[in-house]
N, C-alpha and C positions, 0 to 999 in steps of 0.2 A: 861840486864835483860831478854830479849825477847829471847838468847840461852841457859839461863837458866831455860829458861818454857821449852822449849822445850827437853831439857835434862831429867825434870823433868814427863816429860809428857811420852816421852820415857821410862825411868825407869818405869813409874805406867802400862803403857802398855803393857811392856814386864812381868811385875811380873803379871798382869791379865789372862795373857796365859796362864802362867805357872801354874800359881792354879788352870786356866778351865782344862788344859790338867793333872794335878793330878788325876780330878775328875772320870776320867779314868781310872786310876787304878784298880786293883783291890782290895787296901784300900779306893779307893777313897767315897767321900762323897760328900750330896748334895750341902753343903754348901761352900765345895769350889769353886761350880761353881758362887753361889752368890757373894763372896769374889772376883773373877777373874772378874766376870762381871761390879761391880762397882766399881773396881780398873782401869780395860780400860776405864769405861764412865766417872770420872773425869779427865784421861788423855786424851780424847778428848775434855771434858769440857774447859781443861786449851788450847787444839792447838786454840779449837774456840776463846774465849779470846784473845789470842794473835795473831790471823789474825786479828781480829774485826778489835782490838785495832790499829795494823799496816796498816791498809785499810785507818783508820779515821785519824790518824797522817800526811797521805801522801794527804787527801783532802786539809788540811789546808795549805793556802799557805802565805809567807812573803811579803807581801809588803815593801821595803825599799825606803827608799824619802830621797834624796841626798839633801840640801839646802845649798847655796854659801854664803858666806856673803864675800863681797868685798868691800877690805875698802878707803876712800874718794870718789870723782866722779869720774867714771868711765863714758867711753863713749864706747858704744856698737858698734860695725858692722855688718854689715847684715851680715848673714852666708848663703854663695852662694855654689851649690851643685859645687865638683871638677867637675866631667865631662860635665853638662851642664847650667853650671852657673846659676842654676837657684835658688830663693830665698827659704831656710829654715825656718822652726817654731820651737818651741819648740817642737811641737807635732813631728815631724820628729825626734826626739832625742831618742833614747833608753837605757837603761844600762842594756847589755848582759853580765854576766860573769865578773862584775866590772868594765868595760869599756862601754865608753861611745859610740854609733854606730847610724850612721845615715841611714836613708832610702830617697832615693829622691821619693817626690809625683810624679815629671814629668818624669825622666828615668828612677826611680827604681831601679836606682845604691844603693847601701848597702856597706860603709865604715866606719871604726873605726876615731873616732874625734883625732886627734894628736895637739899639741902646740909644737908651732916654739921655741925656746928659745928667750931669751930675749936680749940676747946683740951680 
């Protein structure tokens, strides 16, 4: 939709030149310049619109919230950082790009959470 304003915008823009620069002529007339004038100011009309609109699209942003449901008792282990064994939170937890990534508080270390297989 949004490279079709702007096609459209194009179009009214370029037809408004063309009718100020008729005006020119030596048939030319006053009112072509009218005609070219508000032919380019609704096609700036419609670029403003459609920046606006794409400025506001890109404030908004997705929160997604991952929930596990895992089924009978499960018993948890501490999740200890790889390089400095030191204890994890949730809060250390991030999902980058789909993947889950950890930040250590104490080293700072920054890795992707992997699972071992099971058998």
């Amino acid at each position: 939709m949004k490279t079709i304003s702007y096609i459209a915008a194009a179009i009214l823009i370029g037809f408004g030149v063309l009718f100020i620069l008729s005006a020119f002529s030596p048939q030319g007339q006053v009112s072509s310049i009218i005609v070219g004038v508000i032919l380019a100011a609704i096609g700036f009309v419609i670029i403003y619109f459609v920046t606006k609109k794409a400025k506001e699209a890109q404030k908004q942003t997705n929160n997604v919230t991952l929930n596990i449901d895992l089924p009978g008792n499960v018993a948890l282990d501490a999740l200890k950082c790889q390089s400095c064994g030191g204890v994890l939170t949730s809060k250390d937890i991030t999902m980058v790009n789909g993947a889950p990534m950890v930040t250590c508080p104490y080293c700072h270390t920054t890795y992707q959470i992997t699972e071992e297989p099971k058998w």
